[in-house]
C-alpha positions in Angstrom: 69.9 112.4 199.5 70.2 108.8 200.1 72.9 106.9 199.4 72.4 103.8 197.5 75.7 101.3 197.7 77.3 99.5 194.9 74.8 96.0 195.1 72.1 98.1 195.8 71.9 99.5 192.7 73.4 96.5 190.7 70.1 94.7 192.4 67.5 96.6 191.2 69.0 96.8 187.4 68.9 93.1 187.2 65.5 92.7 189.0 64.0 96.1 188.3 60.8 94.3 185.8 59.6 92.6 188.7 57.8 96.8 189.4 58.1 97.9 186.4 57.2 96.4 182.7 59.6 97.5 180.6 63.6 98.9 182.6 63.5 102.3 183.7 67.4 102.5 183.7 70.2 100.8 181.8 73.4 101.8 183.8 74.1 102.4 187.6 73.8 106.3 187.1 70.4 105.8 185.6 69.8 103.4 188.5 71.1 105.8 191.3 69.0 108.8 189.6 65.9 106.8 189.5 65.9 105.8 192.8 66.7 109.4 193.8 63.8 110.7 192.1 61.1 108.2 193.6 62.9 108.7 196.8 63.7 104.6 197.2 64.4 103.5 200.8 66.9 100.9 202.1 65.6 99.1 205.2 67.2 96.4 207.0 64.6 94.1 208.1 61.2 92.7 206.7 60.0 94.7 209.9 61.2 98.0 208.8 59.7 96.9 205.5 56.2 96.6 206.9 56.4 100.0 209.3 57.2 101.5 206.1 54.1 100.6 204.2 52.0 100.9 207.4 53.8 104.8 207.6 52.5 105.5 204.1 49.1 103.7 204.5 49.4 100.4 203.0 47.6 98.3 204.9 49.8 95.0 206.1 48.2 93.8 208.5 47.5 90.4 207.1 50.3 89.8 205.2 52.8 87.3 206.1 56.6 88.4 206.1 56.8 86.1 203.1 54.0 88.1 201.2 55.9 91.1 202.2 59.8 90.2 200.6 57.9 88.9 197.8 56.1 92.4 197.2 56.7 93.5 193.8 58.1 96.9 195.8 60.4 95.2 197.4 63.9 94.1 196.2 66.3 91.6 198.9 69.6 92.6 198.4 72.4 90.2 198.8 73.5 91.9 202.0 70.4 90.8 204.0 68.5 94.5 203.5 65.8 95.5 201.8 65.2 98.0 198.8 61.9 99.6 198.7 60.7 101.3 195.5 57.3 102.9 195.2 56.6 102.5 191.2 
């Protein structure tokens, strides 16, 4: 089970309809249960963000590691890492 910190999951409430078009949770249990269930990953670089897509076949290789934060799958968090959430 991951473990998904405090501004984590604040993060992806407040930003969660740049994936998804209409919020999937309301509260930080709903959050925390979500992200359990689609098995979210918490990365902390852009490099880590790109092995993971390359690891589960997404092909990266000409996308710049602007193209990559801004990836609708991809949430900055305020503490420098990333959020990865396959929709």
């Amino acid at each position: 089970m991951n473990e998904f910190s405090e501004e984590c999951l604040i993060t992806f409430l407040r930003n969660q309809e740049q994936l998804f078009p209409e919020p999937v949770a309301e509260t930080v249990e709903e959050a925390e249960a979500f992200l359990e269930d689609c098995m979210a990953v918490v990365v902390d670089t852009l490099e880590e963000v790109k092995e993971y897509f390359e690891e589960n076949g997404m092909d990266v290789d000409e996308m710049s590691m602007n193209e990559l934060e801004e990836a609708s799958e991809v949430f900055a968090l305020p503490n420098g890492q990333y959020l990865i959430v396959e929709g």
